[in-house]
C-alpha positions as YAML, in Angstrom:
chain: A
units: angstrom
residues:
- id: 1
  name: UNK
  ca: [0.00, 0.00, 0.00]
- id: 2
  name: UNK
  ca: [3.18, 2.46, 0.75]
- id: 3
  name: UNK
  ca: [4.17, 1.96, -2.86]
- id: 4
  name: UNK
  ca: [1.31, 2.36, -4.46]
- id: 5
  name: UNK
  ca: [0.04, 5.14, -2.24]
- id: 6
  name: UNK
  ca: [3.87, 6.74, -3.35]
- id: 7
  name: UNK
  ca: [3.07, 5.95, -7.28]
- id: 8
  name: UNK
  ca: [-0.16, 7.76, -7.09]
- id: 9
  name: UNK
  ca: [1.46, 10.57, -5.53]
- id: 10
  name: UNK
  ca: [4.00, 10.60, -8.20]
- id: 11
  name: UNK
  ca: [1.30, 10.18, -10.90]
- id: 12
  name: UNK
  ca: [-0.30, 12.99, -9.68]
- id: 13
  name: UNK
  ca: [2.39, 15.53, -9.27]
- id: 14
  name: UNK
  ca: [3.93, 14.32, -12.72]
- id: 15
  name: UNK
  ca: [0.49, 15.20, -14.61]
- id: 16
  name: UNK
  ca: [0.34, 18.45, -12.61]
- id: 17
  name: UNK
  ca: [3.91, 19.58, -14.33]
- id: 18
  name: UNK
  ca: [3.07, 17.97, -17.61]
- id: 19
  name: UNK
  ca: [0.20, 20.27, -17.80]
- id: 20
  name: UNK
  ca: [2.27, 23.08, -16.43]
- id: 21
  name: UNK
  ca: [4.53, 22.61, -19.22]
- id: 22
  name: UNK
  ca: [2.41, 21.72, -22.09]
- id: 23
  name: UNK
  ca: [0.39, 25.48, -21.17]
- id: 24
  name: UNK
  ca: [3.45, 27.14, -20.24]
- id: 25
  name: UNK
  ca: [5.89, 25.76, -23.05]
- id: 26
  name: UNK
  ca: [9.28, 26.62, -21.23]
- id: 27
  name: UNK
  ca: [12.31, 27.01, -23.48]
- id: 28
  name: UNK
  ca: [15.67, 25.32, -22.42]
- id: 29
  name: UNK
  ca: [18.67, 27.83, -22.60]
- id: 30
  name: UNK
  ca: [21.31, 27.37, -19.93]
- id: 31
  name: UNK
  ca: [23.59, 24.53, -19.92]
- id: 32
  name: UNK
  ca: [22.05, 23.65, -16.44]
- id: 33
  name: UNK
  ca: [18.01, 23.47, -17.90]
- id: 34
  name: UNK
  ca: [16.60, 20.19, -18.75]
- id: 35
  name: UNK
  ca: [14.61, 20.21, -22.10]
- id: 36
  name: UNK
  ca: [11.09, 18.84, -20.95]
- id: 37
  name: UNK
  ca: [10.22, 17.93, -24.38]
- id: 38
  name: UNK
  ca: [12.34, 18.13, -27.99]
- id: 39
  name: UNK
  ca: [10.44, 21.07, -28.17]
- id: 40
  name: UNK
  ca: [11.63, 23.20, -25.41]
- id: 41
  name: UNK
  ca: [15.35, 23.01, -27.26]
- id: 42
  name: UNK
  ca: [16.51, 26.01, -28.38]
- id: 43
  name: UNK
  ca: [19.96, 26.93, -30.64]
- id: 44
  name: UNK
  ca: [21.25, 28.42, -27.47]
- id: 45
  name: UNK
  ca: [20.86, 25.55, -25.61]
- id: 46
  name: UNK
  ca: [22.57, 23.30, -27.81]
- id: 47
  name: UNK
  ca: [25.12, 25.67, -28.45]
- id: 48
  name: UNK
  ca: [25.93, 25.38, -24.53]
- id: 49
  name: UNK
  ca: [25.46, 21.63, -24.50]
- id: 50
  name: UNK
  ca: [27.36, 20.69, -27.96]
- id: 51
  name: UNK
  ca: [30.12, 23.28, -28.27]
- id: 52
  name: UNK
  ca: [31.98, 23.35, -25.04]
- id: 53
  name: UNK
  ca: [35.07, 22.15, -27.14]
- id: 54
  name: UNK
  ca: [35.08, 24.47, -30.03]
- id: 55
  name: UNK
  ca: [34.14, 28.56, -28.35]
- id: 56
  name: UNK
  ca: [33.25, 30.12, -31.38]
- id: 57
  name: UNK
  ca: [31.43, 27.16, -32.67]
- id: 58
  name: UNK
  ca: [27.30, 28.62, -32.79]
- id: 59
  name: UNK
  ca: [24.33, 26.45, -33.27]
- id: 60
  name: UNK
  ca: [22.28, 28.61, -35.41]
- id: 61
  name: UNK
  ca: [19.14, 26.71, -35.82]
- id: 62
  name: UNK
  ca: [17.84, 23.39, -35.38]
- id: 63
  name: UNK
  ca: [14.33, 21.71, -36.72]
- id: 64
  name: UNK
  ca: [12.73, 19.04, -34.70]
- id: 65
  name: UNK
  ca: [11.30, 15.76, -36.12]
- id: 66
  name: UNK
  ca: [9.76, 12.69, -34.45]
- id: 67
  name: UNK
  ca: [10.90, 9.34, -35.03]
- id: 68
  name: UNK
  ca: [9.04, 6.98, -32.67]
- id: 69
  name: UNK
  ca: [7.42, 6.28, -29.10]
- id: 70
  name: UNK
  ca: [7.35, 3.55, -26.82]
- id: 71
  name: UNK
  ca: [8.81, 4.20, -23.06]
- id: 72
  name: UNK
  ca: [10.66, 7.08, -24.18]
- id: 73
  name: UNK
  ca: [9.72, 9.27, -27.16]
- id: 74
  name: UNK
  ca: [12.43, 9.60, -29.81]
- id: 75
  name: UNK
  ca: [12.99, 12.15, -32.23]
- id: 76
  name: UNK
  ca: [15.69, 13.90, -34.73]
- id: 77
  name: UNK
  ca: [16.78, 17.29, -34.45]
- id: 78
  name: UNK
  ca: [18.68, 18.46, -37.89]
- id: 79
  name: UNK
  ca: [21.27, 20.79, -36.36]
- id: 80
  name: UNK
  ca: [22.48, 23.85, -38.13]
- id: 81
  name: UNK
  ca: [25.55, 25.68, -37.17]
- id: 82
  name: UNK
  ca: [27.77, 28.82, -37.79]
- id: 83
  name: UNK
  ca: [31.27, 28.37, -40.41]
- id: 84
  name: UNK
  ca: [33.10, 27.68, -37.03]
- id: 85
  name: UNK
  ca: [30.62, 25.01, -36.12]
- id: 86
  name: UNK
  ca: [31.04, 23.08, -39.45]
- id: 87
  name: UNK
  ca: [34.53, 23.54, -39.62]
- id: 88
  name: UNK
  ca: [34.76, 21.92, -36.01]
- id: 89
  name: UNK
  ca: [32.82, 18.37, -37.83]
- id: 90
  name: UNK
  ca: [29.72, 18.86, -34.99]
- id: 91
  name: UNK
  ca: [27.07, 16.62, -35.44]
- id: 92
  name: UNK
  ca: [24.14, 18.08, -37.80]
- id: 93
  name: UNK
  ca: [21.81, 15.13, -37.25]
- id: 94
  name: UNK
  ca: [21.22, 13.50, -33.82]
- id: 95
  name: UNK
  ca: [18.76, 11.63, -31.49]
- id: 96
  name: UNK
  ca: [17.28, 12.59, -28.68]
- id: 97
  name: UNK
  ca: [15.92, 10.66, -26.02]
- id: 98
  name: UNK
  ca: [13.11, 12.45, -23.45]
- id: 99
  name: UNK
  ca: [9.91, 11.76, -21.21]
- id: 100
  name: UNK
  ca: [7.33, 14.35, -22.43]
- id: 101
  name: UNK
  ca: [4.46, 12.75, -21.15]
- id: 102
  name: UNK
  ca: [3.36, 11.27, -18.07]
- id: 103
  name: UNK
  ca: [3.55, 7.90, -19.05]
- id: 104
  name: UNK
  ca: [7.04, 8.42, -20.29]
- id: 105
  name: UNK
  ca: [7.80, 10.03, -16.68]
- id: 106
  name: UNK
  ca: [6.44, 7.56, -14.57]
- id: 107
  name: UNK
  ca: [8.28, 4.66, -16.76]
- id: 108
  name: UNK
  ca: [11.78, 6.06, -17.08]
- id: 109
  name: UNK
  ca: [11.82, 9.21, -14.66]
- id: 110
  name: UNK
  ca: [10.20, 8.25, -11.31]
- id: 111
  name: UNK
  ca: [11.86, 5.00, -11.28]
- id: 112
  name: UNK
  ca: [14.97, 6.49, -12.27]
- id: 113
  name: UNK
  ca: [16.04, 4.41, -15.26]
- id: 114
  name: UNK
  ca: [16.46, 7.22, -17.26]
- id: 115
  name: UNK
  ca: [19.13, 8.99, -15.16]
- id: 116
  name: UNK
  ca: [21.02, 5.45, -14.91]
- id: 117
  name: UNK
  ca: [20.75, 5.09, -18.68]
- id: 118
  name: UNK
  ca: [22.30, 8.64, -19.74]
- id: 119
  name: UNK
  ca: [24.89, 7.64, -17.15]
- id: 120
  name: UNK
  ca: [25.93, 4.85, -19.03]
- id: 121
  name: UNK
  ca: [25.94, 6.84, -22.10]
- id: 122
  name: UNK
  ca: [28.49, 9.39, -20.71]
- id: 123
  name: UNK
  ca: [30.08, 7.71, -18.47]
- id: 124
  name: UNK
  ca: [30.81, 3.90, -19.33]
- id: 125
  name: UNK
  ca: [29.93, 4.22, -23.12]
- id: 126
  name: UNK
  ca: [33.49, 6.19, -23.92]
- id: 127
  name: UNK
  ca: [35.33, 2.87, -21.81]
- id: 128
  name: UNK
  ca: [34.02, 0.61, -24.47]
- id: 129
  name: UNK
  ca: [34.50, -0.60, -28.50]
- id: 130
  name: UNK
  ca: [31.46, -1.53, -29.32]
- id: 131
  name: UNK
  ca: [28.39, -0.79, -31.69]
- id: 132
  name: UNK
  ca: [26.81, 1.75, -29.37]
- id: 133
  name: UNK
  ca: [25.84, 5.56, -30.44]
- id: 134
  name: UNK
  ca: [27.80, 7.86, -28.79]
- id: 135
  name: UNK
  ca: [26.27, 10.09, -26.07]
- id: 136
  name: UNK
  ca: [26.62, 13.85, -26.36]
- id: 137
  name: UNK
  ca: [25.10, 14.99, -23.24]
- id: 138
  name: UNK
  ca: [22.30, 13.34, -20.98]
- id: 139
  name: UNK
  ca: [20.39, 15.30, -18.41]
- id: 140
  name: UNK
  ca: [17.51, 14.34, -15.81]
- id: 141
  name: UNK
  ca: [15.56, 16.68, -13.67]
- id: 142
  name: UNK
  ca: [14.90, 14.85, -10.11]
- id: 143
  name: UNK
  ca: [12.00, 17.45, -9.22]
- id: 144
  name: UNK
  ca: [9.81, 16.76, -12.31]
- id: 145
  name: UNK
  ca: [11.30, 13.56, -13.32]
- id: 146
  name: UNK
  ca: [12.09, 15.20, -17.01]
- id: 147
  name: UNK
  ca: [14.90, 13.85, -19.17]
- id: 148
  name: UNK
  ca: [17.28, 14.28, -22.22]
- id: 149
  name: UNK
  ca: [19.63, 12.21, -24.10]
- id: 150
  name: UNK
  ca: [21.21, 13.77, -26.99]
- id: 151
  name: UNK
  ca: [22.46, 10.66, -28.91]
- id: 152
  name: UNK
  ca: [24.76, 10.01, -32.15]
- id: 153
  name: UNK
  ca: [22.28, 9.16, -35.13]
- id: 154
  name: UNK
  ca: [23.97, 6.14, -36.74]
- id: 155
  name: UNK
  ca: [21.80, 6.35, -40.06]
- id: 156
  name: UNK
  ca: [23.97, 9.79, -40.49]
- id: 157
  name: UNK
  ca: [27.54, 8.38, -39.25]
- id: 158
  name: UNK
  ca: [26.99, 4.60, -40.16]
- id: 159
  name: UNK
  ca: [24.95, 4.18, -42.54]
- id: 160
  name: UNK
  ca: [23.02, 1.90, -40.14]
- id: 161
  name: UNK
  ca: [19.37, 0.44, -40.77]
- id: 162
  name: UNK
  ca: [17.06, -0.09, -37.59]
- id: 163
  name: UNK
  ca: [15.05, -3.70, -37.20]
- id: 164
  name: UNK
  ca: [11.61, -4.07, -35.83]
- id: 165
  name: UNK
  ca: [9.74, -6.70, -35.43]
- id: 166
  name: UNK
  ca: [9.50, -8.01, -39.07]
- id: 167
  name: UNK
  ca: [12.93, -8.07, -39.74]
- id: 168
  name: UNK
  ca: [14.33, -11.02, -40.41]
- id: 169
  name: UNK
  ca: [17.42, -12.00, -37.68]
- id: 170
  name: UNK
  ca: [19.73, -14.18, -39.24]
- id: 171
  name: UNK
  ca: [22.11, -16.18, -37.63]
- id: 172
  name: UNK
  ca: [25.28, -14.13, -38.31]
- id: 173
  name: UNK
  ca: [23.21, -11.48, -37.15]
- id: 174
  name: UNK
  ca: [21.95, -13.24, -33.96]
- id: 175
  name: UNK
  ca: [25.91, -14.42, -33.44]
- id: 176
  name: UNK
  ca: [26.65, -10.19, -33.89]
- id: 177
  name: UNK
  ca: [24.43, -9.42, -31.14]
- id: 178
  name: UNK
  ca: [25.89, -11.89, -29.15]
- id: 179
  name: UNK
  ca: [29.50, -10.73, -29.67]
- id: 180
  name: UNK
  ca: [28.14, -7.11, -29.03]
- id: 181
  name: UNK
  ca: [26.85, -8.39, -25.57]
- id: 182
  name: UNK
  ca: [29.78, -10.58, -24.75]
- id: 183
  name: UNK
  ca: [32.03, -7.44, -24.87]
- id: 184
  name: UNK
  ca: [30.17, -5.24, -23.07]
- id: 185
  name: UNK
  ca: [30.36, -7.64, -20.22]
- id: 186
  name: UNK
  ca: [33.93, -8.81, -20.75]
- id: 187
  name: UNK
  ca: [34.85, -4.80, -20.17]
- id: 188
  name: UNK
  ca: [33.92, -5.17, -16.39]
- id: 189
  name: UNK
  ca: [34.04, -8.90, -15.72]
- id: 190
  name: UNK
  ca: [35.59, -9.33, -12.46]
- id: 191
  name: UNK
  ca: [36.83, -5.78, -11.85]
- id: 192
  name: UNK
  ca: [35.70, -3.78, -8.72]
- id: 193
  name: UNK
  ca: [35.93, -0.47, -10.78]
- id: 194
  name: UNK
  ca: [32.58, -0.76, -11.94]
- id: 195
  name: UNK
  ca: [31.41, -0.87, -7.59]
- id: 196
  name: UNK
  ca: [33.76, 1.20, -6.65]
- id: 197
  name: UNK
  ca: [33.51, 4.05, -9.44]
- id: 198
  name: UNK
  ca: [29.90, 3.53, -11.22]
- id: 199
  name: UNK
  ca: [27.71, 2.75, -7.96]
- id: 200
  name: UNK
  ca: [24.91, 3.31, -9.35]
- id: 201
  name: UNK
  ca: [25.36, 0.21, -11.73]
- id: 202
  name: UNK
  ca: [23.44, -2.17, -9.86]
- id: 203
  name: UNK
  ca: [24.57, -5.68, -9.55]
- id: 204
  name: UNK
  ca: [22.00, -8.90, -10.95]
- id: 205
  name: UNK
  ca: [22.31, -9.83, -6.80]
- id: 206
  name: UNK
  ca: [21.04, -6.14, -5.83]
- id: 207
  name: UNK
  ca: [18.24, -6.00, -8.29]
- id: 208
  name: UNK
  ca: [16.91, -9.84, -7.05]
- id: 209
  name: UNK
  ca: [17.09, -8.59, -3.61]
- id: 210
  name: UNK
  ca: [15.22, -5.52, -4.16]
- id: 211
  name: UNK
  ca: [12.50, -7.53, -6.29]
- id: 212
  name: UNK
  ca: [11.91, -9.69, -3.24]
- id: 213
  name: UNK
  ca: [11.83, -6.95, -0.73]
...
């Protein structure tokens, strides 16, 4: 009943700010501000999120398009920037990651998955070679449970194709995935860097604890 009685809570104060936002439409600027939808992103905010490196680099516009929903809701932004921003090679096509609504809050923002997951994009993700988009900058907003992940788009860079679920899996493709998996593992197997440095990784014992509790 403590849970659930906590979830409700949640629920409600999550559709409170959803509304808030949705009449309000606040505009992300500062470095600091999480987005609370694709649409809140401004140039100025991905100028201060994207161009750290590169000081006279300028986003100078940027056009929003959806790509698909499920427990997050992802879109494209097509990214233009200044001569010094082109000349640095900054990405002018990327995905972004985010929790809009309150479904997409209460799946990935109250439960926190979201924060862990831009984690891994910025933190672990550099640590290993594998088939992974690169992260450019995850955020997460613990008062209203908003979030942004600002990913690479691998159509652009890789020339990648996405599956769903009427695409056939071969076996070398099955046997890629695997590989994919097996590394990612192999990168931490047995080392206490991952407890010691990434806490908030949690361990397959921790999770089967908390399940039973």
């Amino acid at each position: 009943m403590v849970a659930s009685g906590a979830t409700a809570l949640a629920a409600l104060k999550i559709g409170g700010r959803v509304a808030f936002e949705r009449l309000v439409r606040p505009k992300a600027r500062r470095p600091e501000d999480v987005p609370c939808s694709p649409d809140a992103i401004t140039p100025e905010w991905l100028t201060a999120v994207l161009c750290q490196k590169f000081p006279e680099a300028i986003v100078t516009g940027v056009v929003v398009k959806p790509a698909s929903a499920g427990t997050y809701e992802r879109h494209q932004l097509i990214i233009r920037y200044n001569e010094a921003g082109r000349r640095a090679g900054l990405p002018g096509s990327i995905f972004t990651k985010s929790l809009p609504s309150v479904v997409t809050r209460m799946i990935g923002g109250f439960n926190g998955t979201a924060r862990v997951e831009g984690r891994f994009y910025m933190q672990l993700r550099p640590l290993l070679q594998i088939e992974v988009p690169v992260g450019y900058h995850a955020a997460s907003d613990r008062r209203t449970f908003a979030s942004i992940l600002l990913l690479e788009d691998l159509v652009a860079t890789k020339s990648a194709t996405f599956c769903n679920y009427r695409t056939y899996v071969s076996r070398a493709m099955a046997e890629d995935m695997i590989d994919l998996l097996a590394s990612l593992h192999a990168r931490f197997y047995g080392n206490r860097e991952l407890a010691t440095q990434y806490p908030w990784v949690a361990s397959y014992p921790r999770l089967l604890s908390a399940r039973k509790k």
